[in-house]
C-alpha positions, 0 to 999 in steps of 0.5 A: 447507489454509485458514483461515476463521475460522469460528467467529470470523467478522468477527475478524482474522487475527494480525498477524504473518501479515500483517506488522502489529504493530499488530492494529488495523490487520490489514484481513484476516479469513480464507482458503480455498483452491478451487482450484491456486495460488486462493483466496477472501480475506475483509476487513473495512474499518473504519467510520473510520479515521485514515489511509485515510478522513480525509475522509469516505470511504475512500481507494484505498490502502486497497485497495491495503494490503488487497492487500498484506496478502494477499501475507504471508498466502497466502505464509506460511499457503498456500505455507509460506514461513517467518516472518522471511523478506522480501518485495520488490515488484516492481509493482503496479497497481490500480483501485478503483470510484468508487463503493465510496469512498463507502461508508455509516458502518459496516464494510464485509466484502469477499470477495478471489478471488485466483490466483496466476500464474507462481509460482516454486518454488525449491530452497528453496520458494515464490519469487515469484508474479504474483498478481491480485485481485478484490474485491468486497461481497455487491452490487458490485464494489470493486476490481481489482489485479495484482502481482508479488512475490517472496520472499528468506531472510535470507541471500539478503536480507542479499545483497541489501541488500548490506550495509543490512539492519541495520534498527536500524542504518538507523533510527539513521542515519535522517534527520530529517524536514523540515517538509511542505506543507500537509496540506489541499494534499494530501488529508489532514488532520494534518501527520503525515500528509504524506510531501512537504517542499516545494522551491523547484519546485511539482512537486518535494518532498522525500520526508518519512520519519517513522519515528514514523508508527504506520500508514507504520512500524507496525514496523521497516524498513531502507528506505523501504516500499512504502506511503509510496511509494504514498501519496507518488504520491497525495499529488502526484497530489491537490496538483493539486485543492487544494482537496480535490475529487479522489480516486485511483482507480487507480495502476499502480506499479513498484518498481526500488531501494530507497529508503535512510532515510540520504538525501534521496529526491524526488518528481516530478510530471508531469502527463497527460490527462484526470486521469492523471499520472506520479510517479517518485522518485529517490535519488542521481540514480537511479530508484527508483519510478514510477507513473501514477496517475488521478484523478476529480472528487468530485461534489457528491452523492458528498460528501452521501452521505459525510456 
């Protein structure tokens, strides 16, 4: 089975394959299948976009969600997995080349190949899988990425939320979200933004939960997604370069807990070497996510190029 778009090239595949309701922001434009368990994925990025190029160049999360949009999309169109059923991250790694952020003011077609290693087949279909990623234009290479995923019924699901999967219910008992720290601090541009609250530590903040963001919460959760973990990383990882001269090339990242709306979760930030850091998130004095994630220096001529 494939789907290639063909006769609509550039055109995004419907969002619900990807688990977007907002159609602006499916990133994915076809599939094929050449091979068991490989495929070739299409993308297009956009020219602009608020949240993943607002400065000038595109960020690695753009990667990274272009990565997750294909998890939904093979799952669902590939391997059958019903519509309504969820899917948890177990972790994900990634590095994207320096080089690719900077790309001219126009759209950008990518090509993903894609395979699929030690997928799981259960009673009652695909289970889970560790996919790999390489990404790439008509002329370099973009982008590398490993994950693993797996795939729960509602039923199995409701199990495992043991009892928080309620997502109107999570939403209403949802706190609130405190005032974040200076977006130029932490590479963005607009307060609405920023996923870290400032504490009384220079490498501790709050986890800043914004239901209302139309890109983080493009539809409704029952915990915090994946995404704003992975943009809470970034976020810390750039409050080092305060002055906005850095960019994350690479995150290798680990899912353990959900993170619950209903209570304060917390971002730590330990700095390495040579432009790597550790990030973790904790809730209730547990371990939720952790991450390293690297940085590199934007250079003067980069920023020319980005203008």
């Amino acid at each position: 089975m494939s789907a290639t778009f063909a006769d609509r090239p550039g055109t995004a595949v419907p969002q619900h394959m990807v688990h977007k309701h907002t159609h602006t922001e499916v990133l994915l434009t076809g599939w094929s299948a050449h091979a068991d368990d490989a495929f070739t994925v299409t993308a297009r990025w956009p020219r602009a976009h608020s949240f993943y190029r607002p400065r000038g160049h595109y960020e690695s999360l753009l990667f990274a969600e272009t990565v997750r949009q294909t998890l939904p999309l093979l799952s669902h169109e590939a391997f059958g997995v019903p519509f309504g059923h969820q899917f948890v991250w177990s972790d994900l790694s990634f590095g994207v080349a320096y080089d690719a952020l900077w790309a001219s003011d126009r759209t950008m077609d990518l090509t993903l190949t894609v395979e699929c290693s030690e997928v799981t087949r259960r009673r009652a279909g695909f289970s889970s899988a560790r996919v790999s990623v390489c990404a790439s234009t008509n002329t370099t290479t973009v982008g590398h990425a490993r994950t693993r995923f797996s795939v729960h019924s509602p039923d199995v699901y409701r199990r495992l939320r043991a009892g928080r999967h309620d997502t109107a219910a999570a939403r209403a008992s949802a706190l609130r979200p405190t005032p974040g720290v200076l977006p130029a601090s932490v590479g963005r541009h607009l307060p609405q933004d920023v996923v870290l609250a400032p504490t009384v530590h220079s490498d501790v903040w709050r986890l800043r939960v914004d239901l209302s963001h139309p890109i983080l919460f493009d539809h409704p959760v029952d915990h915090a997604p994946g995404m704003l973990l992975l943009e809470a990383t970034r976020q810390a990882v750039l409050s080092v370069h305060p002055t906005g001269d850095a960019v994350v090339t690479s995150m290798a990242a680990r899912f353990h807990r959900y993170v619950e709306l209903d209570r304060p979760a917390w971002v730590r930030l330990a700095s390495g070497t040579h432009g790597s850091f550790s990030v973790s998130i904790d809730q209730d004095e547990q371990t939720c996510f952790e991450a390293e994630a690297t940085t590199k220096t934007v250079s003067h001529g980069s920023v020319k190029r980005s203008v």
